[in-house]
N, C-alpha and C positions, 0 to 999 in steps of 0.2 A: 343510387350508389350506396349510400347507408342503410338502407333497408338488404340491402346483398350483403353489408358486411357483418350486418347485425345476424340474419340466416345463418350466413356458415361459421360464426363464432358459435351462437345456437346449438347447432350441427356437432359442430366438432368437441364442444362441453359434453353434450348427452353422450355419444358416439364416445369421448374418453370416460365419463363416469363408467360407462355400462362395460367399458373394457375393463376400467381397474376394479369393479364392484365382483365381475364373473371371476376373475382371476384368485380372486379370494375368497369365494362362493365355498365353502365346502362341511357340509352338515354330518356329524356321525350322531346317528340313533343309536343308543344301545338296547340289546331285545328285551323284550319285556321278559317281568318276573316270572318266577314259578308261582306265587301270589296271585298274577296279575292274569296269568294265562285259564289258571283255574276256572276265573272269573270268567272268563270269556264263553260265549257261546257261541252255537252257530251262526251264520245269516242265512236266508233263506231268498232266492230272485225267483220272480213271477214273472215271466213273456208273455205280455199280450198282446194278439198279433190285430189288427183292422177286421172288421167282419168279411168274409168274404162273401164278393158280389156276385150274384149268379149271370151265369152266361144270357144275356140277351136274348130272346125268340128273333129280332127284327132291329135292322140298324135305324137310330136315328135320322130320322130326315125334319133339315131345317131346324132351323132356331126355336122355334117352338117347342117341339119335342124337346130337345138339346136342354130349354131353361126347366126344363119339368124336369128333366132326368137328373142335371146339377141340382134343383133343388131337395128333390127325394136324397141324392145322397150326400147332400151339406149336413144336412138334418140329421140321417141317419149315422150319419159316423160322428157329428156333436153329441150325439145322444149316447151310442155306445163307449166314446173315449170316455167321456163322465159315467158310465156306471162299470167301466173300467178299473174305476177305484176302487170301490167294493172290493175288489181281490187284496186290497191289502192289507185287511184285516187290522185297521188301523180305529181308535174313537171317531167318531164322526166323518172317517174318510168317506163314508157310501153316502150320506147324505149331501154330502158338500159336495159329491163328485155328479151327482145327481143334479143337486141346484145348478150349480156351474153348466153341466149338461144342457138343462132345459133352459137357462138365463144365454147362451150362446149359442143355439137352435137357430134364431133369427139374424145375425149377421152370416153364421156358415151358411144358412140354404139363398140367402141374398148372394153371398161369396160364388156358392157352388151354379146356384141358377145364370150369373152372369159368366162364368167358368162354361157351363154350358151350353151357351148360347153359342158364345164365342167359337169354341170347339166342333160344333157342329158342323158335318158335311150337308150342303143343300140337296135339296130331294135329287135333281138330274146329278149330280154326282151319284149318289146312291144308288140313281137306277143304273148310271150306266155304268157302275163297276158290278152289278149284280148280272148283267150281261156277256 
């Protein structure tokens, strides 16, 4: 019974803080300078998108296949996200983005091998929807 009364005292403190705190919430920026603007330059955003995987020849059959093909592309998309960074033209981003790349290779193709296992359809599946 005191631990209930204690909750919705709790409750009801936050729940009126965050009423009377919002209620007088109200921020004016004024724009910046003609000083300030001068300064300014542009910014520039880079997309990069996942490498794309090529279409299959042959559907995976079985977990076997399945942990080979998660781990090929654990690896491979650790590898590409890290020299992903190179695009940003930043000191030491390519490098870093590389180490980080090659130093997280070994949890993602462990990640993706067991991703693929799991996901695998069994061979008679395979066959028989190729039917």
């Amino acid at each position: 019974m005191r631990t209930y009364f204690f909750r919705r005292l709790i409750v009801s403190l936050v729940a009126g803080s965050l009423l009377a705190v919002s209620g007088c919430a109200q921020v004016n920026i004024a724009p910046p300078s003609p000083e300030l603007r001068s300064r300014l330059s542009e910014v520039g955003v880079v997309a990069v998108t996942a490498p794309s995987m090529k279409p299959p020849g042959e559907p995976v059959k079985g977990a076997r296949q399945g942990m080979d093909s998660g781990i090929k592309q654990g690896a491979r998309y650790s590898l590409a996200g890290g020299a992903s960074l190179c695009l940003a033209q930043e000191p030491y981003s390519c490098a870093f983005g590389l180490v980080a790349g090659v130093l997280l290779t070994p949890p993602a193709a462990v990640i993706g091998g067991t991703l693929g296992a799991l996901r695998a359809r069994t061979k008679d599946e395979v066959e028989a929807a190729a039917k």
